[in-house]
N, C-alpha and C positions, 0 to 999 in steps of 0.2 A: 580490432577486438569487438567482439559481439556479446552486449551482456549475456542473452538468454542461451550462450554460452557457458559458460559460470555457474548457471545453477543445476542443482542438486536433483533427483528425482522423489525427492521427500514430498508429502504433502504443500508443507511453505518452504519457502526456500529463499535467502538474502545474501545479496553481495554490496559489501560497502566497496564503491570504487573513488570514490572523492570523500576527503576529508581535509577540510580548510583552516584555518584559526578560530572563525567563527560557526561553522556549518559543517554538514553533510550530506551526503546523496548517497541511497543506498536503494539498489536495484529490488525488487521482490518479484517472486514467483508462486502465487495460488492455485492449484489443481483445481481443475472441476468439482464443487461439491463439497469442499473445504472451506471451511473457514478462518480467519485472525483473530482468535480469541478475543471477546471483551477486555480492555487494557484505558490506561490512560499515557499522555505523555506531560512530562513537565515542560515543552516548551510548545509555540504554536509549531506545523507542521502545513508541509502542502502534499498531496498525496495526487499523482498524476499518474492515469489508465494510459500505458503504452497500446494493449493489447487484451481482447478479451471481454466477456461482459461479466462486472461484477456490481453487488450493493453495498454500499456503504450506511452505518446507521449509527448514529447517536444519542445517548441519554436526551440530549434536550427535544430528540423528537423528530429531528432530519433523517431523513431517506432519502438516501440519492443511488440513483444509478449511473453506472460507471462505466462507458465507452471511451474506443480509444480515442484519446485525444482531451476526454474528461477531468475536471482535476474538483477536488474536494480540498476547502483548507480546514484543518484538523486543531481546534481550538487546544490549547493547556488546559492541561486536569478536567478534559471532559470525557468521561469515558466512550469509547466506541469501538468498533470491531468491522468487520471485511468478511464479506460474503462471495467464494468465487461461484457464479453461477458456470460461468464457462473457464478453461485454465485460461491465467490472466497474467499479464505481465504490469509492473508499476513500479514508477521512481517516487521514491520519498525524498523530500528535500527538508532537511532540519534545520 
């Protein structure tokens, strides 16, 4: 199985493929030039660049940029959002 299979040709695009007792991993797919709306999450998150170059940014003032292999960990209740500079691939781990 090959996530980037699985997705969608929509702007974002998500595949939950694991779901645990305590957790999740859910595949995302960002077009070129797209964005993940500004959001929050209620729990911490790690947000890991399969593929692609994208920004990451956050209220408290972080910018990071996102190559493959890159991972940003995504605090609770702080708002942030995903910038695809290039289409991008990334595993969220909940």
């Amino acid at each position: 199985m090959n996530l980037q299979d699985r997705h969608t040709d929509s702007a974002i695009s998500t595949y939950q493929f694991f779901k645990g007792e305590i957790g999740l991993s859910v595949a995302l797919q960002i077009k070129a030039g797209e964005r993940l709306k500004e959001h929050t999450s209620n729990t911490e998150a790690v947000l890991l660049c399969i593929s692609g170059l994208a920004q990451f940014d956050n209220q408290m003032g972080l910018v990071q940029e996102l190559r493959s292999g890159d991972f940003v960990v995504i605090e609770a209740l702080v708002a942030h959002r995903v910038i695809a500079l290039e289409t991008s691939q990334f595993i969220l781990f909940k």
